[in-house]
Phi, psi and omega in degrees: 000131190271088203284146182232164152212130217233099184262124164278099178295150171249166191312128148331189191245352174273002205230347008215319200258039189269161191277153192268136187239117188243108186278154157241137218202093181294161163282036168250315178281348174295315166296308167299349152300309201283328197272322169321297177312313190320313210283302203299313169296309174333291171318327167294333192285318185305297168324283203295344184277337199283271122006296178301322210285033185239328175283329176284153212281147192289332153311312198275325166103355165279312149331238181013307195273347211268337183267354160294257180014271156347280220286320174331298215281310163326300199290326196277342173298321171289281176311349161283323151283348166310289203330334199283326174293328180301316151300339176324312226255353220035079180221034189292025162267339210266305188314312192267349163296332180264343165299339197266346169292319184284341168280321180312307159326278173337296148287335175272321158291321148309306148327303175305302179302305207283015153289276184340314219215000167033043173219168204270330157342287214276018163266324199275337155306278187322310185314310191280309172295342217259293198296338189269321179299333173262025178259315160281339179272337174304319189288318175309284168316318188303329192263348192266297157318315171236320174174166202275148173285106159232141169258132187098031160249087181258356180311336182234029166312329190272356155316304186320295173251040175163229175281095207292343183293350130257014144303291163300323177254038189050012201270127169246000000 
């Protein structure tokens, strides 16, 4: 059985006798909003670190280390909304198994640069692989557990907090 959630609008406001309209909306398209919006702010959080790493000075290698980071922060950012579905669906084992992944990765690919290469580059590297890597293993469960990833429904974002009923009658 397929669980939905169903907002019943109340009359818009230009109207008292206007019909009541009822969308329905699984947590699979609910979730694919919610997660659509997540990929586009992230990206935006990326971007502007991205942008700040032009300023800090060109010698040192921290700009450099700092759009690894950005990018780190992306994957860990994705992978923090799986975890949160995963507890939804009751599946918090699925959730704290990728947390406990992404500290290993993390540590274990940090470590290994910086015996090499002693530099925060190579943390910030180490950082991005170890999160996009626990991020495909996160998707790959995700999609085998709970339902396939689609991405790209940002048309009803504003569903997300509230009153769809005004969304539709241009009111904001």
């Amino acid at each position: 059985m397929v669980a939905t959630s169903v907002y019943t609008t109340r009359p818009c406001e230009e109207s008292l006798f206007a019909s009541r309209r009822t969308v329905v909306r699984t947590p699979r398209e609910i979730f694919g909003t919610f997660f659509s919006l997540k990929v586009l702010v992230s990206l935006v959080l990326a971007g502007c670190a991205s942008v700040l790493s032009v300023l800090l000075p060109a010698g040192s290698g921290a700009g450099s280390a700092l759009v690894l980071f950005a990018g780190g922060m992306f994957f860990q950012s994705l992978n923090t909304a799986l975890n949160v579905t995963f507890q939804a669906w009751g599946k918090l084992y699925l959730g704290s198994l990728n947390n406990l992944l992404m500290a290993v990765l993390s540590l274990g690919i940090g470590i290994t640069f910086m015996l090499f290469s002693g530099r925060v580059m190579a943390l910030g590297l180490a950082y991005i692989m170890a999160m996009s890597a626990s991020f495909l293993v996160n998707y790959k469960v995700f999609e085998r557990h709970i339902h396939r990833l689609r991405v790209g429904e940002l048309a009803r974002w504003r569903e997300l907090g509230g009153n769809p009923c005004r969304l539709e009658s241009g009111h904001s």
